[in-house]
N, C-alpha and C positions, 0 to 999 in steps of 0.2 A: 497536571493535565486532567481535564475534565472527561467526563463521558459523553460530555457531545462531542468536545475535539474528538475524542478516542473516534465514536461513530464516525465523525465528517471524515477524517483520516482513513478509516476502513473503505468508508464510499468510493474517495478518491483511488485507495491501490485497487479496488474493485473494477473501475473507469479503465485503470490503466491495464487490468489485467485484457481488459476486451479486446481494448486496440491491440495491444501486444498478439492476443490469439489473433483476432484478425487479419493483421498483417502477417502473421507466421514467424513471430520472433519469442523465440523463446529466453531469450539474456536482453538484458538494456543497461550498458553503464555499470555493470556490475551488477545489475539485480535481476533477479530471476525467477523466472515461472515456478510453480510448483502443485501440481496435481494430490490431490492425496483423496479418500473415498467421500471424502463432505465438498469439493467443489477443487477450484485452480484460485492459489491465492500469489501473492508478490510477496519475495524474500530477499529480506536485506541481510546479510552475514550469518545467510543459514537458519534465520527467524524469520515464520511467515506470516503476514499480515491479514489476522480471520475475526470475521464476527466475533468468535467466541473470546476474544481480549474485551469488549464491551458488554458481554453480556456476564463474562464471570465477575469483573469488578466493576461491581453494580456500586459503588460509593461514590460519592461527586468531588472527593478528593483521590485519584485515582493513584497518586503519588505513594500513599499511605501502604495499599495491598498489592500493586505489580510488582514484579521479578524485576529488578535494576537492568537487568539488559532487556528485558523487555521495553520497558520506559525510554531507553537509550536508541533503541530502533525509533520506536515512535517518535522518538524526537529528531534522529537523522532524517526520518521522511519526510517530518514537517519541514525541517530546513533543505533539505533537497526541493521540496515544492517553492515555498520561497524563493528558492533560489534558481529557479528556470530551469531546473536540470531533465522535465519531462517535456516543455516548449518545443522540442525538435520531435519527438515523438508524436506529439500534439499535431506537427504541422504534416508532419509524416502520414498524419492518419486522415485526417480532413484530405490531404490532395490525393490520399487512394481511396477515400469513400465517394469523391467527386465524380471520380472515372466510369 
């Protein structure tokens, strides 16, 4: 996994954290809000998804220097994306910003 995936991936649980506060949900599907004193990030199995995974492994092979359950998160969110698992949340958020 690269450092741009890494970045894009951040972007994205970043997007989702919004709508998540926006609407007033703090769980989705298992994953979960999480405030802590550098901002509100998305947590997949108790690991939160923050800038600072793209900015401490700065290598363009990112496989090489991350913690394996790190890597393993990031790689369940990219397959959760893939795989529509935020689509309801998506449509969730577009018909309450309509209102």
């Amino acid at each position: 996994m690269t450092k741009e995936k890494m970045n894009e991936l951040y972007e994205k649980s970043q997007e989702i954290v919004t709508m998540m506060e926006e609407l007033g949900i703090k769980e989705y599907k298992g994953d979960l809000l999480k405030s802590i004193s550098f901002g509100t990030f998305l947590t997949l199995n108790n690991i939160y998804i923050s800038s600072s995974l793209s900015d401490t492994y700065i290598d363009d092979n990112l496989n090489k220097f991350m913690p394996t359950t790190t890597l393993e998160i990031m790689i369940q969110f990219n397959d959760d994306i893939n795989n529509d698992k935020f689509v309801p949340l998506e449509e969730l958020y577009q018909n309450f910003t309509k209102r």
